[in-house]
N, C-alpha and C positions, 0 to 999 in steps of 0.2 A: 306606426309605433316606432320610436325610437331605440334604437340599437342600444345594449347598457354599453355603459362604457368599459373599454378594455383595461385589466390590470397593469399597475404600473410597473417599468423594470422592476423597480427592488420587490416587487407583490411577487413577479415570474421568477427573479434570480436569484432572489434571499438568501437560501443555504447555500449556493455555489459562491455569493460574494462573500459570507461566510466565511467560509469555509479557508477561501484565498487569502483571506484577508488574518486569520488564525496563523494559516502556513508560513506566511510572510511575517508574520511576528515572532513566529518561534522560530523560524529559520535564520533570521536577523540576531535574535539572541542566543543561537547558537555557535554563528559567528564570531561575534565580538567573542564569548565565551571562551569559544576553543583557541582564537586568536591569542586572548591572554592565555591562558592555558599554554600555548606552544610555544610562545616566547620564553614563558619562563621556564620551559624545557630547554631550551635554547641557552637560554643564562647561565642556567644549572650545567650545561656542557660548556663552558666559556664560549658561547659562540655568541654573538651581537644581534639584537631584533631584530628583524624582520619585517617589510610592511605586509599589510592586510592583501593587499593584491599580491605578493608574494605567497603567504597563504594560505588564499585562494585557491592555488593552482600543486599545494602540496598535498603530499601523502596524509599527512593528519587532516585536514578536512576530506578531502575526496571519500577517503577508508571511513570515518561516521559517515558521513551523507550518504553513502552511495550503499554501504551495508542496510544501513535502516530503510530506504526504498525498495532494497533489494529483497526484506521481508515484508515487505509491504507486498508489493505485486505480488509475490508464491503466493502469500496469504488470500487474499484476494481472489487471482485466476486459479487456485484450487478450493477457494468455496465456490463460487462461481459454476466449476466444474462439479464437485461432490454433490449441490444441488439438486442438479438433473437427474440423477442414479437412486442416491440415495436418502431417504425418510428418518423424520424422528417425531413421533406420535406427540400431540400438545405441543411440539414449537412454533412461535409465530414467524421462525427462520425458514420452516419446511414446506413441500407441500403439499397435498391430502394423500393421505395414507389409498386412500379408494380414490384410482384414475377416474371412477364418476363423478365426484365429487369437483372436479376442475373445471374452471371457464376460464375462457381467454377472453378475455376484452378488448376489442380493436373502438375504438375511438375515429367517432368521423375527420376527415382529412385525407391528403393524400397519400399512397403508400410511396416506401423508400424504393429509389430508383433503380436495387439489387432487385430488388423482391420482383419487379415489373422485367427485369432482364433476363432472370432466371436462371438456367443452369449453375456453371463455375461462380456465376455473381451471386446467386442467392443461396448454394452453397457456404460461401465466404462470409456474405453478410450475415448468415443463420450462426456464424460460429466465430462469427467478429470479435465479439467483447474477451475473449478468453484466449483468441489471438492477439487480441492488444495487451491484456497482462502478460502473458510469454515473453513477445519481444521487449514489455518493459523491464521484466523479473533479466533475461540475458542480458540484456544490457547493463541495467544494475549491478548483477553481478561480475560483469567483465570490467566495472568501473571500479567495483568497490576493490575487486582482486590486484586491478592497477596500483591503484592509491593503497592499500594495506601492502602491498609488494614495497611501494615507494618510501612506504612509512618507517615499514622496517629498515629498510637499507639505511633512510636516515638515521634510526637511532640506534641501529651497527657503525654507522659513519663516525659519531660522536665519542661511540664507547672503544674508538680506535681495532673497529672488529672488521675482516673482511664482507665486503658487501654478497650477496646470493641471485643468482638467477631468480625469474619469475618461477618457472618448473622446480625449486627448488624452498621458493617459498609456499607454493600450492600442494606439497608435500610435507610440507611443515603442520605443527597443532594450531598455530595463531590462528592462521585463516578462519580453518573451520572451527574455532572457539568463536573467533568474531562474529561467524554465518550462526550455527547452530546454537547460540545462545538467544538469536531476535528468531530465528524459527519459530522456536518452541515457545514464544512468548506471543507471540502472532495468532498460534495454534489454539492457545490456553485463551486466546480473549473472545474466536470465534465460537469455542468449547462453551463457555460464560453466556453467551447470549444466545445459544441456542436450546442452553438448557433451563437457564436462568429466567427465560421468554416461556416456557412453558407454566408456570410457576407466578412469576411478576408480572406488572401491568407496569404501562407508563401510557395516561391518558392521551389520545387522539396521535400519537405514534403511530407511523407506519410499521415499526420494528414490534409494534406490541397487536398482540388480541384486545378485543372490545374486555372491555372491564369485566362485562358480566360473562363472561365467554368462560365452559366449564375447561379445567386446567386437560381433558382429556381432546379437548378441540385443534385442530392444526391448523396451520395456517389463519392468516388473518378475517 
C-alpha cells in the first residue's frame, strides 16, 4: 500500500509564513511612516532630512520598535507562565480546573535531545520557552531604553536644551509612560480572550472550545 502523500510546505508552514509575511508589512509601513514623521520633526526644528538608513539607527525608530516588542514578550512569557499555576473555569485559554481531567499527548516521533540528556538539559529545555521570552522581554527593553534615552536627547538637542544621562532619563516619566502604557494593553488583550473564550466560539480554532461545548467547560 502506498504511503499518502506528505503535506506540502505551505499545508506544514501556513500560519508562520503568515504571520512573517503580516510582520514585514506592518513593519515596512511603519518605517516609511515614522520616516516621514521624523523628517518632519526635523523641518519643524530647522534641521535638514535625513536618509532612511540614518533613521534606522535613531532614537525615534529604535524607542517604537523596541517598546512595542518589549510588550510583546512580558506579555507573552507571563501568560506562558500564569498558565501553569493558575485557572479560569469555561476558558478555552486555561487548563481543567480538576488535575484529572488532563492528558498529555506525546505523539509518535522522536524525543527532543534535552529530554533524552536529562539532568541540567532537561531542566532547561522543561523551562525553555519562558526563558526565551525573558531574554527577549531584557533585551527589548534595554533596546527600547537606548533609543527612548537617544530620542529624547534628540529632541532636547533641537529645543536648544541641555542633553541628560541615560540614569537620568530612566528616572524620568517618559520612559515609563512609553513602557507602561503597551503593558497594560498587552494585559487588557490577554484579559479578552481568556474571558471572552469562555463565552464565544470561533469555529475549528484552537483558541476556541467545540461550538457545542457548555460555557462551564475548560479547556478545549
Amino acid at each position: 500500500m502506498n504511503a499518502p502523500p506528505s503535506p506540502s510546505f505551505w499545508k506544514r508552514n501556513g500560519l508562520s509564513l503568515v504571520l512573517v509575511a503580516l510582520f514585514a508589512m506592518f513593519l515596512f509601513g511603519q518605517i516609511m511612516a515614522g520616516y516621514a514623521a521624523w523628517n518632519e520633526d526635523r523641518l519643524g526644528g530647522h534641521l535638514p532630512p535625513e536618509t532612511l538608513a540614518i533613521y534606522l539607527t535613531s532614537g525615534h525608530f529604535l524607542s517604537a520598535t523596541f517598546e512595542n516588542w518589549e510588550s510583546e514578550f512580558l506579555q507573552m512569557g507571563m501568560y506562558v507562565l500564569l498558565t501553569v499555576w493558575l485557572r479560569q473555569r469555561g476558558s478555552a485559554e486555561s487548563r481543567p480546573i480538576d488535575p484529572a481531567e488532563e492528558e498529555e499527548r506525546v505523539d509518535p516521533g522522536p524525543t527532543p535531545a534535552p529530554v533524552l540528556a536529562g539532568g541540567v538539559w532537561r531542566w532547561m529545555y522543561a523551562h525553555s520557552l519562558s526563558i526565551a521570552f525573558l531574554v527577549l522581554f531584557v533585551l527589548s527593553f534595554v533596546l527600547h531604553a537606548c533609543g527612548s534615552w537617544q530620542h529624547e536627547n534628540d529632541e532636547r538637542g533641537m529645543a536648544g536644551k541641555p542633553l541628560i544621562s541615560l540614569a537620568e532619563h530612566l528616572g524620568g516619566a517618559q520612559f515609563w509612560f512609553e513602557s507602561f502604557q503597551n503593558w497594560q494593553s498587552e494585559f487588557l488583550a490577554v484579559l479578552s480572550i481568556v474571558v471572552l473564550s469562555i463565552f464565544l466560539r470561533q469555529d475549528k480554532s484552537p483558541e476556541s472550545k467545540p461550538l457545542a461545548a457548555p460555557h462551564r467547560q475548560t479547556g478545549t
